[in-house]
C-alpha positions in Angstrom: 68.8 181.6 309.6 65.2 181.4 311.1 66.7 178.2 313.4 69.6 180.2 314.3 67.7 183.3 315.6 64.8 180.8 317.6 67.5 179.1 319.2 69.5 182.4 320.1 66.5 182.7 321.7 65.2 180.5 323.7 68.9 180.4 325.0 68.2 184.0 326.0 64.9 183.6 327.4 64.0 180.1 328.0 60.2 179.5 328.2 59.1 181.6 325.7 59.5 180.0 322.2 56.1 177.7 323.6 54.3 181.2 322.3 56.6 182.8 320.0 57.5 180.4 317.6 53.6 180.5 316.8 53.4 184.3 316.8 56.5 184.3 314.4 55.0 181.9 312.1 51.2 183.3 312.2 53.1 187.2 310.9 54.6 185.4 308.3 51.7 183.5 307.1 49.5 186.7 307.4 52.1 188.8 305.6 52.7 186.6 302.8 49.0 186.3 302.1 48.3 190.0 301.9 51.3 190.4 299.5 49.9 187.8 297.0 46.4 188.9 297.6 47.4 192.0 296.8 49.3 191.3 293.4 46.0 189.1 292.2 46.9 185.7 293.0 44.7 184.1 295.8 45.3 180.8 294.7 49.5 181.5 295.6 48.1 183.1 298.9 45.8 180.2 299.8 48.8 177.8 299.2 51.5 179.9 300.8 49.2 180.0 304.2 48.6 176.0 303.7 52.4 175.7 303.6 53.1 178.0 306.8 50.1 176.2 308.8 52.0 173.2 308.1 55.5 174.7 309.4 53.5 175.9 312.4 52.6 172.4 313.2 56.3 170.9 312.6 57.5 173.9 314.8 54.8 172.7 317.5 55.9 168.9 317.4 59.5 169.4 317.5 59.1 172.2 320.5 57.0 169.6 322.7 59.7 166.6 321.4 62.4 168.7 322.3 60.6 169.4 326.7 59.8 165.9 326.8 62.8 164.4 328.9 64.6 161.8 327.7 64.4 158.5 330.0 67.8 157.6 331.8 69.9 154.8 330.2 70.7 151.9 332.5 74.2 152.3 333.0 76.3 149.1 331.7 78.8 147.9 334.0 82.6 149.3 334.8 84.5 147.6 331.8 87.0 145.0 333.0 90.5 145.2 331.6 92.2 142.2 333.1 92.5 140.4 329.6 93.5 143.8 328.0 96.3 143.7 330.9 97.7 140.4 329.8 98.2 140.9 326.3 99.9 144.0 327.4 102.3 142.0 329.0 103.2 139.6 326.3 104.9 143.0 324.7 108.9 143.0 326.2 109.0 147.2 325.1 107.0 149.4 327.6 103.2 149.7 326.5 100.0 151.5 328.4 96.3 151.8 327.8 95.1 155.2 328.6 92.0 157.4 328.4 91.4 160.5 326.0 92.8 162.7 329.2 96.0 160.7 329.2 95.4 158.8 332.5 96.4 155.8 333.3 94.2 153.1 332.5 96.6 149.4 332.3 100.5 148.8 331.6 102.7 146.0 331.2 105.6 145.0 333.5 108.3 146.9 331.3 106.4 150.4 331.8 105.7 150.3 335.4 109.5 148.9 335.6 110.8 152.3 333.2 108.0 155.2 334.5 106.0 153.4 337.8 102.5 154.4 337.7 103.3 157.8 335.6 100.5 159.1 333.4 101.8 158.3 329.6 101.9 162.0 328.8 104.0 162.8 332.2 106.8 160.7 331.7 109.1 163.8 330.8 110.0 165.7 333.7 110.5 169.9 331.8 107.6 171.3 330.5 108.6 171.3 327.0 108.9 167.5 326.6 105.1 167.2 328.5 103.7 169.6 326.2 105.4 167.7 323.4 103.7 164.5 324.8 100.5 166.7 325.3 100.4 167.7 321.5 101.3 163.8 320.6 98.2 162.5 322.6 96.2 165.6 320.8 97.2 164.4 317.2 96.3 160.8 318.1 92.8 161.4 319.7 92.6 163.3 316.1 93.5 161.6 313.7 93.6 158.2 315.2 97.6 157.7 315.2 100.9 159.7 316.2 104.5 158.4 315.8 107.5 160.0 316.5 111.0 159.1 316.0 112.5 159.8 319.0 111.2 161.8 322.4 113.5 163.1 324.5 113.3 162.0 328.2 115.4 162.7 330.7 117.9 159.9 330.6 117.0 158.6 327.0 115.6 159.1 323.4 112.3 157.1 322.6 110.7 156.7 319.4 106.8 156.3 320.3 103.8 155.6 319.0 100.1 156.5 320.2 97.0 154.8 318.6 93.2 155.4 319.3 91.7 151.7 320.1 89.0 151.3 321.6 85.4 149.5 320.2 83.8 152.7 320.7 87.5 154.9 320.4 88.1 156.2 323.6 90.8 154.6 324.9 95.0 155.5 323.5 97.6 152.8 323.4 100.8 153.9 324.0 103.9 152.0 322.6 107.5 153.0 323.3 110.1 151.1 321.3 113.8 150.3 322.7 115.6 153.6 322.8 119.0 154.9 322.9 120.1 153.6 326.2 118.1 150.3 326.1 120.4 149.3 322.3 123.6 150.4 323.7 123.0 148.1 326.7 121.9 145.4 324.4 124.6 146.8 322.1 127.3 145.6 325.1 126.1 142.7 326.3 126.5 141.3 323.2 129.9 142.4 322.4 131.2 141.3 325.5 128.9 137.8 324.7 129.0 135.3 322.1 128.8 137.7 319.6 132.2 139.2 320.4 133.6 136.1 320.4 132.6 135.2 317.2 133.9 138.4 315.5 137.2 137.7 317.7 137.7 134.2 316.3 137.3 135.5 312.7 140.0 138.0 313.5 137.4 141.2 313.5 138.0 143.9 316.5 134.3 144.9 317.5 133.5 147.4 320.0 130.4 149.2 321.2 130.7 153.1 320.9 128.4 155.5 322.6 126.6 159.1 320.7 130.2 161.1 321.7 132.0 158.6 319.7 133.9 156.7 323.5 134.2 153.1 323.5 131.6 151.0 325.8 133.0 148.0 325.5 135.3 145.7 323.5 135.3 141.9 322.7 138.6 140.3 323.6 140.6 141.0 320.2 139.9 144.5 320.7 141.0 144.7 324.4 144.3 142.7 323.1 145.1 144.8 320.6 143.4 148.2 320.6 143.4 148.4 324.7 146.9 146.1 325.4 144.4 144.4 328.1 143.2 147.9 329.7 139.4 147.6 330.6 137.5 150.0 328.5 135.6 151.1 331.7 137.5 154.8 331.2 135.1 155.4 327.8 138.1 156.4 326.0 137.5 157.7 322.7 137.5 155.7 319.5 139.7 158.4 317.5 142.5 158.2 320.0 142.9 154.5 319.5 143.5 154.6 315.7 145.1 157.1 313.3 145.5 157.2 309.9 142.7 157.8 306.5 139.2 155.8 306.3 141.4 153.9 303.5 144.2 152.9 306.1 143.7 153.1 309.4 146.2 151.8 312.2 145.8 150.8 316.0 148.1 153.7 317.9 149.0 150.6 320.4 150.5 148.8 317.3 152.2 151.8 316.5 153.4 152.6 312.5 154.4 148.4 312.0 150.8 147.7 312.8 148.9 145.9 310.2 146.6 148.1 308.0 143.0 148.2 309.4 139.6 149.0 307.8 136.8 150.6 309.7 133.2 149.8 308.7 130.5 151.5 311.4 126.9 150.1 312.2 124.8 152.9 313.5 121.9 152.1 315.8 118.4 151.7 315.0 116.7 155.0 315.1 119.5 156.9 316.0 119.8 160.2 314.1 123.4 162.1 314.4 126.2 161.0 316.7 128.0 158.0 316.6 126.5 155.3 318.9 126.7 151.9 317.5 129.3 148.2 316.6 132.8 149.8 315.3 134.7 146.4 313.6 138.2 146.8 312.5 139.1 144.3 309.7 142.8 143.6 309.1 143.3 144.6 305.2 144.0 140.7 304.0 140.6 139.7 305.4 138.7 142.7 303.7 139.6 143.8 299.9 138.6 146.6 299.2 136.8 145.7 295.9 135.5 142.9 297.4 132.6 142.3 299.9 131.3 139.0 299.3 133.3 138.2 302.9 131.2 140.3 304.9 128.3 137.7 304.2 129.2 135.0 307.4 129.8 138.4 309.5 126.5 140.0 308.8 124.4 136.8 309.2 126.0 136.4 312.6 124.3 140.0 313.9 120.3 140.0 314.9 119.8 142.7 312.9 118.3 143.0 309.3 120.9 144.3 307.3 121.7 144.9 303.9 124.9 146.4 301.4 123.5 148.4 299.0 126.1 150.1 296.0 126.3 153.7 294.9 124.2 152.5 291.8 121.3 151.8 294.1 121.7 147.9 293.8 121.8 145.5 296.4 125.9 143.6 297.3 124.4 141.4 300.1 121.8 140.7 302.8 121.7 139.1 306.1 120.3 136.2 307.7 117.3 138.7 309.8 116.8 141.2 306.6 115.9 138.3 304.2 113.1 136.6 307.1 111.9 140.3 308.5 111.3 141.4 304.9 109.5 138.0 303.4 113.0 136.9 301.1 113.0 133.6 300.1 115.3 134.0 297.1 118.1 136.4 298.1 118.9 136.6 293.8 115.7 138.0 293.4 116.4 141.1 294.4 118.4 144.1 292.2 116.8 147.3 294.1 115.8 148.3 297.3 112.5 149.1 296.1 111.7 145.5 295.3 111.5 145.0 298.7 108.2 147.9 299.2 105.3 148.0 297.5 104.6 150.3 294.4 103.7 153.3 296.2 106.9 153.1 298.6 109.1 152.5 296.0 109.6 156.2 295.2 110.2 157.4 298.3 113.0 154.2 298.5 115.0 155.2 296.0 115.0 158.5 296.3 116.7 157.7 300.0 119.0 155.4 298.7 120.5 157.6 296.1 120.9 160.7 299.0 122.5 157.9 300.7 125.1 156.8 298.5 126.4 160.5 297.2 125.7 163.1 299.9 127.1 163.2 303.2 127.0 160.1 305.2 124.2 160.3 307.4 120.8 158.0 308.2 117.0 158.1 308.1 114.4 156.2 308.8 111.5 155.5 306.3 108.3 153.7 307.1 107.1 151.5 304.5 104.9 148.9 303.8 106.9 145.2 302.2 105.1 143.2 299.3 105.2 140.0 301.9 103.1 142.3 304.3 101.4 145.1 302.6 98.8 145.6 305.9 101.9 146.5 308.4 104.4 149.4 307.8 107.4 148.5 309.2 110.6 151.0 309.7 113.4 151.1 307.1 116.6 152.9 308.2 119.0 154.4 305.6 122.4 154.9 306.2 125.6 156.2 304.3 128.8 154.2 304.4 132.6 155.4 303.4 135.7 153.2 303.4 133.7 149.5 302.7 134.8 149.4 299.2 131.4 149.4 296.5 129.6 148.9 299.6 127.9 153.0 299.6 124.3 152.5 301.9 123.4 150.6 305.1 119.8 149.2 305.2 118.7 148.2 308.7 115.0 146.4 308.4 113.1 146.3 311.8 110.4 143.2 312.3 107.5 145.3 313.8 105.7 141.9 313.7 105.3 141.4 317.2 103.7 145.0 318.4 101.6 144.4 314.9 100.0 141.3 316.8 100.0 143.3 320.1 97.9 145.7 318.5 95.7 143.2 317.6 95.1 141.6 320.6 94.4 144.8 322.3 91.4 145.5 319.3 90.2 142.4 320.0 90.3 142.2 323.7 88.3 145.7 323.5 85.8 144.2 321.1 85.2 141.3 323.3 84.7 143.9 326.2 82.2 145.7 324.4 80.1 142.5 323.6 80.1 141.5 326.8 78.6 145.3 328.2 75.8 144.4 325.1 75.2 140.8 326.7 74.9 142.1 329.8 72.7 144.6 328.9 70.3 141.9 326.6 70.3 139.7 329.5 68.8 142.4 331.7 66.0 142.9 330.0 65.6 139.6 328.8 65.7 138.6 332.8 62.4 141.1 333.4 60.4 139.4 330.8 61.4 135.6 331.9 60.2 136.8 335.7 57.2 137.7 334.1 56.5 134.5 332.9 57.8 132.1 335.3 55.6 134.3 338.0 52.3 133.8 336.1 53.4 130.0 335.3 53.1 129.7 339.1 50.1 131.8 339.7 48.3 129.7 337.1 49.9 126.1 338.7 48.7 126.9 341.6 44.8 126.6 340.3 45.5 123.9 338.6 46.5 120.2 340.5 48.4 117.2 338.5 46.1 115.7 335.9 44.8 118.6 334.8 44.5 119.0 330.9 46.4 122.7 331.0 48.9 121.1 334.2 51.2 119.7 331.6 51.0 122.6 329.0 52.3 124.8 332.4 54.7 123.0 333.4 56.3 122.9 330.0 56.1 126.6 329.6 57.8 126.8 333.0 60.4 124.6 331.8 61.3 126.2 328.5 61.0 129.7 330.6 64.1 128.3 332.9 65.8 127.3 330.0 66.1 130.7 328.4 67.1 131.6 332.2 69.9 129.4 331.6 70.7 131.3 328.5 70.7 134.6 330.0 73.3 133.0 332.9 75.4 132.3 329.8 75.5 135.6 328.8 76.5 137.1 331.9 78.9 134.1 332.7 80.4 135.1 329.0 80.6 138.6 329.9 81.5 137.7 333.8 78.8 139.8 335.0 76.8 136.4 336.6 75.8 136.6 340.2 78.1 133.9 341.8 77.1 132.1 345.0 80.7 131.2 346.3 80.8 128.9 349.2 84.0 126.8 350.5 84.1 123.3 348.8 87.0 120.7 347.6 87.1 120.5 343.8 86.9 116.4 344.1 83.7 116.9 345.7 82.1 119.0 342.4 83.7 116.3 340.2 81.7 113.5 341.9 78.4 115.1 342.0 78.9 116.1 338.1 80.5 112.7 337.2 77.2 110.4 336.9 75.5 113.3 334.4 79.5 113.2 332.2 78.9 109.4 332.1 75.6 109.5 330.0 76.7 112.7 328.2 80.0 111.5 327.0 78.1 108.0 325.4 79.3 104.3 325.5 82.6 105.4 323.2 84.1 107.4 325.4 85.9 106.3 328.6 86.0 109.2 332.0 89.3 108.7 333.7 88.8 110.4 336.8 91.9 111.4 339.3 92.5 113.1 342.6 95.8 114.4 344.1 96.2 114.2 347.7 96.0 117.1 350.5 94.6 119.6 348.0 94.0 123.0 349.2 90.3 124.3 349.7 88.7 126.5 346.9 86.0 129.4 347.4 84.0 129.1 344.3 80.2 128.3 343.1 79.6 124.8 343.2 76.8 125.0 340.3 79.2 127.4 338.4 82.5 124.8 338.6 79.6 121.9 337.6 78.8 123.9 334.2 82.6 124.3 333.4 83.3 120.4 333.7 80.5 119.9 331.5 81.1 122.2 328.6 84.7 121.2 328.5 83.9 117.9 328.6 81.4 117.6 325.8 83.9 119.8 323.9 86.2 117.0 324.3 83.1 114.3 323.0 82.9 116.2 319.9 86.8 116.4 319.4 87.0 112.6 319.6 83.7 111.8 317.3 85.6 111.5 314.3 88.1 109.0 316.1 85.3 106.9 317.3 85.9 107.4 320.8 88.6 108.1 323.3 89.8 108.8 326.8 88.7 111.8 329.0 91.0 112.4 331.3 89.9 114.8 334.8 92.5 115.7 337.2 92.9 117.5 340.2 95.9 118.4 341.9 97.4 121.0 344.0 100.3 123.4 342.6 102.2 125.2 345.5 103.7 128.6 345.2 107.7 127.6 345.1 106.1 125.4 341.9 104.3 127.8 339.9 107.4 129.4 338.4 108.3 125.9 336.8 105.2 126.6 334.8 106.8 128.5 332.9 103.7 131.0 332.9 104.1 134.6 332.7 100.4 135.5 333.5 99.9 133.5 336.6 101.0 135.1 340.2 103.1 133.3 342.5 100.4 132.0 344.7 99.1 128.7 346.0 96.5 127.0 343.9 94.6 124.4 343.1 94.4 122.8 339.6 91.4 121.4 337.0 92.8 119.4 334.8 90.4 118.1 331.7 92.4 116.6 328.5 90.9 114.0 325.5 92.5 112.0 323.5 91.0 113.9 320.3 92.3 115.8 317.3 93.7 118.3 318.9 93.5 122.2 317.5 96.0 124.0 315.4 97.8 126.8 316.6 96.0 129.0 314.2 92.8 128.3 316.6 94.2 127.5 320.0 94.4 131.6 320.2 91.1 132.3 319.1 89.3 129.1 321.3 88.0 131.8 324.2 86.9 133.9 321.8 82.6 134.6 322.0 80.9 133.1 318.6 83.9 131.5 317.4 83.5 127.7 316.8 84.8 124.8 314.3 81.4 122.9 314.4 79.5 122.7 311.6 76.8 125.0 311.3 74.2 124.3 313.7 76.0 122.2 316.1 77.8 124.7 318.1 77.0 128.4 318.9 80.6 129.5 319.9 79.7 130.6 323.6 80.6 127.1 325.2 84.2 128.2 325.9 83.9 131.2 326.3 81.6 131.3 329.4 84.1 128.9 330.9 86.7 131.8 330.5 84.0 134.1 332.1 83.2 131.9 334.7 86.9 131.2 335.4 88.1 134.5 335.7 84.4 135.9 337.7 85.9 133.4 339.9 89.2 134.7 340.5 91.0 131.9 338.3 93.3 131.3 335.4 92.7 129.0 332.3 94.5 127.9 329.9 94.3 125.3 326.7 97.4 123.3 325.2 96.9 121.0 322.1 98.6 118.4 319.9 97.2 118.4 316.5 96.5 114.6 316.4 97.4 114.0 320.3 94.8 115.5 321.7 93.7 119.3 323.9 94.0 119.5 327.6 92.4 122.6 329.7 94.1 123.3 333.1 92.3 125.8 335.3 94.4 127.4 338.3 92.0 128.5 341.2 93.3 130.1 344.3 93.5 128.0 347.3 91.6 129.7 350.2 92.7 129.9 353.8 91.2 128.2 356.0 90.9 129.5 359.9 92.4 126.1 362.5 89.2 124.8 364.0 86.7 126.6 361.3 83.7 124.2 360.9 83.3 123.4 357.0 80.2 125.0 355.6 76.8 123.1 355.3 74.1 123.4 353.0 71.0 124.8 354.6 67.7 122.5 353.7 65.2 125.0 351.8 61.9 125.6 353.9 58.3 124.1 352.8 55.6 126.2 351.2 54.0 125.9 354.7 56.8 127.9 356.2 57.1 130.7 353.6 53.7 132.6 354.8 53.9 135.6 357.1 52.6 139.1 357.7 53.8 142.8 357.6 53.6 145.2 354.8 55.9 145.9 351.9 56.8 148.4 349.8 57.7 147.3 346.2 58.8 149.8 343.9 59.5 147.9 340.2 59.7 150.2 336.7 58.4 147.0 334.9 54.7 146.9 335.4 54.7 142.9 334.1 57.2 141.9 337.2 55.6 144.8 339.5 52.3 142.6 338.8 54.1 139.2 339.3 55.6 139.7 342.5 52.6 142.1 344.3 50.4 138.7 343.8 53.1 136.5 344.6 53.6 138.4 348.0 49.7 138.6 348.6 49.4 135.3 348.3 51.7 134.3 351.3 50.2 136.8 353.6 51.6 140.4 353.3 50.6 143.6 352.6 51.8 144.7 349.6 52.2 148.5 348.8 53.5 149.5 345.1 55.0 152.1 343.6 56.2 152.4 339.8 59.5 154.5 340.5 61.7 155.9 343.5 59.7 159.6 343.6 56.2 157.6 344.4 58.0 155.3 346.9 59.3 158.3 348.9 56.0 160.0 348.7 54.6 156.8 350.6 57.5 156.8 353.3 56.7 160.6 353.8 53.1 160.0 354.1 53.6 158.0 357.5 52.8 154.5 356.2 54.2 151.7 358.4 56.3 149.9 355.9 58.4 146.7 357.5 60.7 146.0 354.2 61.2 147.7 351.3 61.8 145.6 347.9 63.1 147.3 345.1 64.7 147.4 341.6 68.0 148.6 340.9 68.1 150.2 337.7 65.1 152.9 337.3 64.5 155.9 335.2 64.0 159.1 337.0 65.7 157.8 339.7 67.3 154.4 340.7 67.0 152.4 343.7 70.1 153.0 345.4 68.9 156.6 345.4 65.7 155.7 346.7 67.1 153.8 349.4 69.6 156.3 350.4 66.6 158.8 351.1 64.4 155.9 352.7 67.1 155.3 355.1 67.1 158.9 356.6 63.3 158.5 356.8 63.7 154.6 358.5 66.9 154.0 359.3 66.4 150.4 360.1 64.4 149.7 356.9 65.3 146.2 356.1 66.0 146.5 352.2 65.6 143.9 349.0 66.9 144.8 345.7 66.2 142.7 342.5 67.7 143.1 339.5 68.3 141.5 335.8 71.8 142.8 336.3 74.8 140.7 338.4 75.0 141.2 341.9 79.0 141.5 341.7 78.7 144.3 339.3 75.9 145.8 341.1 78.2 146.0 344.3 80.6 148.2 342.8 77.9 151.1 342.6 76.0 150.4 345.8 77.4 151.3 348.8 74.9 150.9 351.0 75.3 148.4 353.8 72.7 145.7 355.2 70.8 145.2 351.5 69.9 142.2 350.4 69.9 141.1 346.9 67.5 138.9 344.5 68.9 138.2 340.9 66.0 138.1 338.1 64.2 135.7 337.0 63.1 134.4 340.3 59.8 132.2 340.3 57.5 132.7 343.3 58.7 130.9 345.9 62.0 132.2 345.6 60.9 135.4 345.9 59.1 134.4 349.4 61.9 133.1 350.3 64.1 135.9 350.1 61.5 137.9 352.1 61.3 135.8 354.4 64.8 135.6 355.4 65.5 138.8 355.1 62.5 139.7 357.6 64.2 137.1 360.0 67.6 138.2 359.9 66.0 141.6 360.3 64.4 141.0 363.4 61.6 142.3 362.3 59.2 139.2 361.9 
């Protein structure tokens, strides 16, 4: 109560608790000791007052915790949902990614075919079927998944289901399944297909009949007989083409000397009321009425899991698709229904079965989970029959497999996002203390000369130092948040200048097979980037052939033009021009349990300390930083070949190929002026103020944006500015965007631990230049320095 009223408050008058909250607390003490001094007990009164002194002292602490401001977060980068947008698109049912609001975050092809670029929860046009979509999304945010059989749109019913995924469970996957209008169509094609044809040669009329009962579509028997040759197009209904009892039924075209007919109806998946679905006609002779042990070759022709279930409750017969979508392997096995669910379910079977088989004949749907998949609920329909003999209930079984391993993917492409944000994040600070270090390595080298008995112990700290650099790259390369350096080059050219390190990596048992295609386009990548991919995937392929005692890597390069990439046979790669990296061994190959799972970061098959599971992974990083595609195939006991598709790049007629610019001499790199360097870390701040000093400038340093500004203001002739990105209080963009209105022709340098790409995306301020972290000394003169010249300014 006491918390309550001090917070009611301060909210009232904010300011004031600093004093009341000891006045309050003082009373009480004072009160309390008077009332136990009074009754005769100063030992109670000397321990009550202890006891309020010490809540006085609490209250003070957390009141001065509570002013101090908490310290801005850097901000991790924009999450990148390119790999959530592929698996989206293995799904062939409309699926979308959204945020808590409902908007529009990724979709696959068959959404943005069905509802364009629609918000999820706008895809119904009235207002009662958004606020129905509205109150879904609500219940799913809630309690982390909504379903509902069917949502009426304007043109269709669609059963749907919304899940909260997410690693941190703010994103909702939306998954629509085929609805009315998609099964008819699929319900037509095949009657007029192969399907039809089958039933026809087997004597069966089949037709596909719409909710009002009007026929669709007809395979040939039934256009023969039922239509005299008449194209169904006019949707005539099915009850004016037959006449007669469920037990004898006649074709009106046929009139009374006819033969006897037998109507068995298939409702649709999901489809509650009406009478959409397959109508077949049997002649009499084909079908007895006591017996159904024909209808076996029929049912297994249909895609559908279905299944003949008595008035007692016991199975009469199962097709082909119910025995492999429910786990069967022994058809005999079964008596019930409920042997199919697990304990729980079983219940809730029967009880549907039996409702079934003596009320009116209507259908349901039931999600259970099967005892061959306990961890997937899947949908059961239930449906009454009449007129099939001791045939009484229709099971349909739906194999939910496929948006079970879509859901999946989608969890783990989330997970992998939000390990790369951490990576990113660890390599950002880890990049401030390696600049630290490599900056004092050359500080301290530079009093020391070759031979000196600390000039070895240096340059091995350097060394290791740039080796944990290397690291950090692999973070940000897994994470694809690396600073690239793209420049125009021919992939034949990176495979030479890599080829003489493969040869003594790969060892005397393993032969380099090294190809190039003719005329291949020209790629805009980083040369050093390409180099590391070449060598991971080609020690990979080392270590696949160890246990063979050697082999054949094979590098190929090639050029795939865009009237070729649809022979592919790829679903994920655009129709573009590209050119291809080709890396295969002749090694064990990997199974197809572990080809999926190869990209993944920390996965590996190597024994323990032999591989970290981040080799393959920052290929894929790198790869798709860059623009490109990757993708493994393997033979177990053949061998594993990665392909990488890069875009070509277009080349201007009479555009003079890039060169490589020679780096200046330490002679070159002095110069003069003054800068400003504004760095939150006071280890770098220190690093780079003596690094500067030392090559002639003026250095001026602040520890934040606020005490760079103050220096501007103060009318100090500053001639570039050098300065972090990511700062408490305020950041450097910030900074700069105020400097700028103070100098607007401030030449400007940030540095950061963070990648340059993702940095790009939040700065929009032009004529910067940028300095990744860790940078040793000279490199750090050597950005100043160009940036001064291209500047004009020394």
């Amino acid at each position: 109560m006491l918390e309550r009223q001090l917070a009611l408050l301060e909210s009232e008058a904010p300011g004031r608790l600093p004093w009341l909250v000891p006045a309050l607390v003082a009373a009480a003490a004072a009160s309390g000791a008077l009332l136990f001094t009074w009754a005769g007990e100063p030992i109670y009164a000397g321990l009550f007052v202890a006891g309020m002194v010490a809540m006085l002292v609490a209250a003070f602490v957390i009141e001065r915790r509570a002013t101090v401001a908490p310290l801005a977060a850097p901000a991790l980068a924009a999450p990148d949902y390119a790999l959530v947008a592929s698996l989206l698109g293995t799904s062939s049912h409309p699926v979308a990614l959204s945020d808590a609001s409902g908007r529009l975050v990724s979709a696959n092809a068959a959404y943005r075919k069905r509802f364009g670029d629609e918000r999820p929860d706008r895809i119904n046009s009235d207002d009662e079927g958004r606020a129905a979509l509205a109150s879904l999304r609500a219940a799913a945010w809630r309690d982390g998944v909504a379903e509902d059989d069917g949502i009426d749109l304007s043109d269709d019913v669609l059963p749907m289901r919304i899940e909260r995924v997410g690693a941190g469970g703010d994103l909702l996957l939306w998954q629509f399944g085929r609805g009315r209008r998609g099964m008819i169509e699929d319900l037509i094609s095949r009657v007029r297909g192969d399907e039809g044809a089958m039933f026809a040669g087997s004597g069966i009329l089949a037709a596909a009949i719409d909710p009002e009962g009007r026929v669709l579509a007809g395979n040939s028997l039934f256009a023969d007989r039922a239509l005299k040759g008449t194209s169904p197009e006019s949707a005539v209904a099915l009850d004016t083409l037959i006449s007669g009892n469920e037990q004898q039924l006649r074709l009106i075209a046929e009139g009374e000397g006819g033969m006897p007919l037998r109507l068995v109806h298939v409702p649709l998946d999901r489809v509650q009321g009406g009478k959409a679905g397959l109508a077949l006609l049997f002649d009499n002779a084909i079908l007895p009425e006591s017996d159904s042990t024909n209808v076996q070759a029929l049912l297994d022709l249909l895609p559908l899991g279905l299944a003949l279930v008595d008035r007692d409750g016991r199975f009469l017969t199962t097709n082909k698709a119910f025995r492999t979508a429910g786990g069967i392997a022994d058809a005999k096995s079964l008596v019930y229904p409920g042997d199919l669910v697990v304990k729980e379910d079983k219940a809730a079977v029967a009880d549907a079965v039996r409702r079934q088989a003596r009320g009116p004949a209507m259908s349901r749907d039931l999600p259970v989970r099967l005892n061959a998949q306990p961890q997937e609920p899947v949908a059961l329909t239930v449906a009454g029959l009449r007129g099939l003999g001791e045939a009484a209930v229709l099971l349909l079984l739906k194999d939910n497999s496929e948006e079970a391993k879509l859901k999946r993917q989608v969890a783990q492409a989330t997970k992998m996002q939000a390990v790369g944000q951490l990576a990113g994040g660890v390599a950002h600070d880890f990049n401030n203390i390696l600049t630290a270090i490599i900056g004092h390595c050359d500080l301290m080298l530079m009093r020391h000369a070759p031979g000196d008995s600390d000039y070895d112990d240096l340059q091995q700290i350097k060394s290791n130092s740039n080796r944990a650099a290397g690291l950090t790259r692999q973070l940000l390369a897994f994470s694809r948040q690396q600073t690239l350096r793209p420049q125009l080059l021919q992939l034949p050219d990176v495979v030479s200048e890599v080829s003489h390190l493969l040869k003594r990596l790969l060892g005397e048992t393993v032969q380099l097979v090294v190809k190039h295609g003719r005329d291949l386009f020209p790629v805009r990548a980083d040369p050093g980037q390409l180099e590391q991919v070449i060598v991971n995937l080609a020690v990979n392929a080392r270590d696949a052939m160890q246990s063979k005692g050697g082999g054949t890597v094979t590098i190929q390069t090639y050029s795939v033009r865009a009237d070729q990439v649809a022979d592919l046979g790829s679903d994920i790669l655009p129709i573009a021009d590209y050119v291809a990296l080709s890396i295969a061994d002749t090694g064990t190959g990997i199974p197809a349990n572990v080809l999926g799972k190869v990209f993944e970061p920390f996965f590996t098959t190597k024994e323990v300390g032999k591989g970290t599971g981040l080799g393959l992974s920052t290929v894929y990083g790198i790869v798709k930083q860059s623009g490109g595609f990757i993708f493994a195939d393997s033979r177990v006991g053949e061998g594993t070949r990665f392909t990488i598709y890069l875009p070509a790049h277009e080349v201007e007629q009479g555009a003079a190929a890039s060169r490589v610019v020679a780096k200046p001499q330490e002679n070159e790199l002095w110069g003069t002026g003054t800068v400003l360097l504004v760095e939150d870390e006071p280890m770098v701040r220190t690093v780079a103020e003596r690094a500067l000093a030392r090559h002639g400038y003026t250095i001026l340093t602040a520890s934040n944006g606020e005490d760079a500004l103050e220096i501007l203001r103060g009318g100090e002739q500053v001639d570039l500015l050098i300065s972090d990105v990511v700062m408490p209080v305020m950041d450097g963009p910030a900074m700069v965007r105020e400097a700028r209105k103070i100098h607007p022709d401030m030449p400007i340098l940030f540095m950061s631990g963070y990648a340059e790409e993702q940095l790009r995306k939040s700065i929009d301020i032009e004529h910067v230049a940028f300095l990744p972290k860790p940078f040793s000394m000279q490199e750090l003169a050597e950005a100043v320095r160009a940036v001064l010249i291209v500047e004009g300014a020394e």
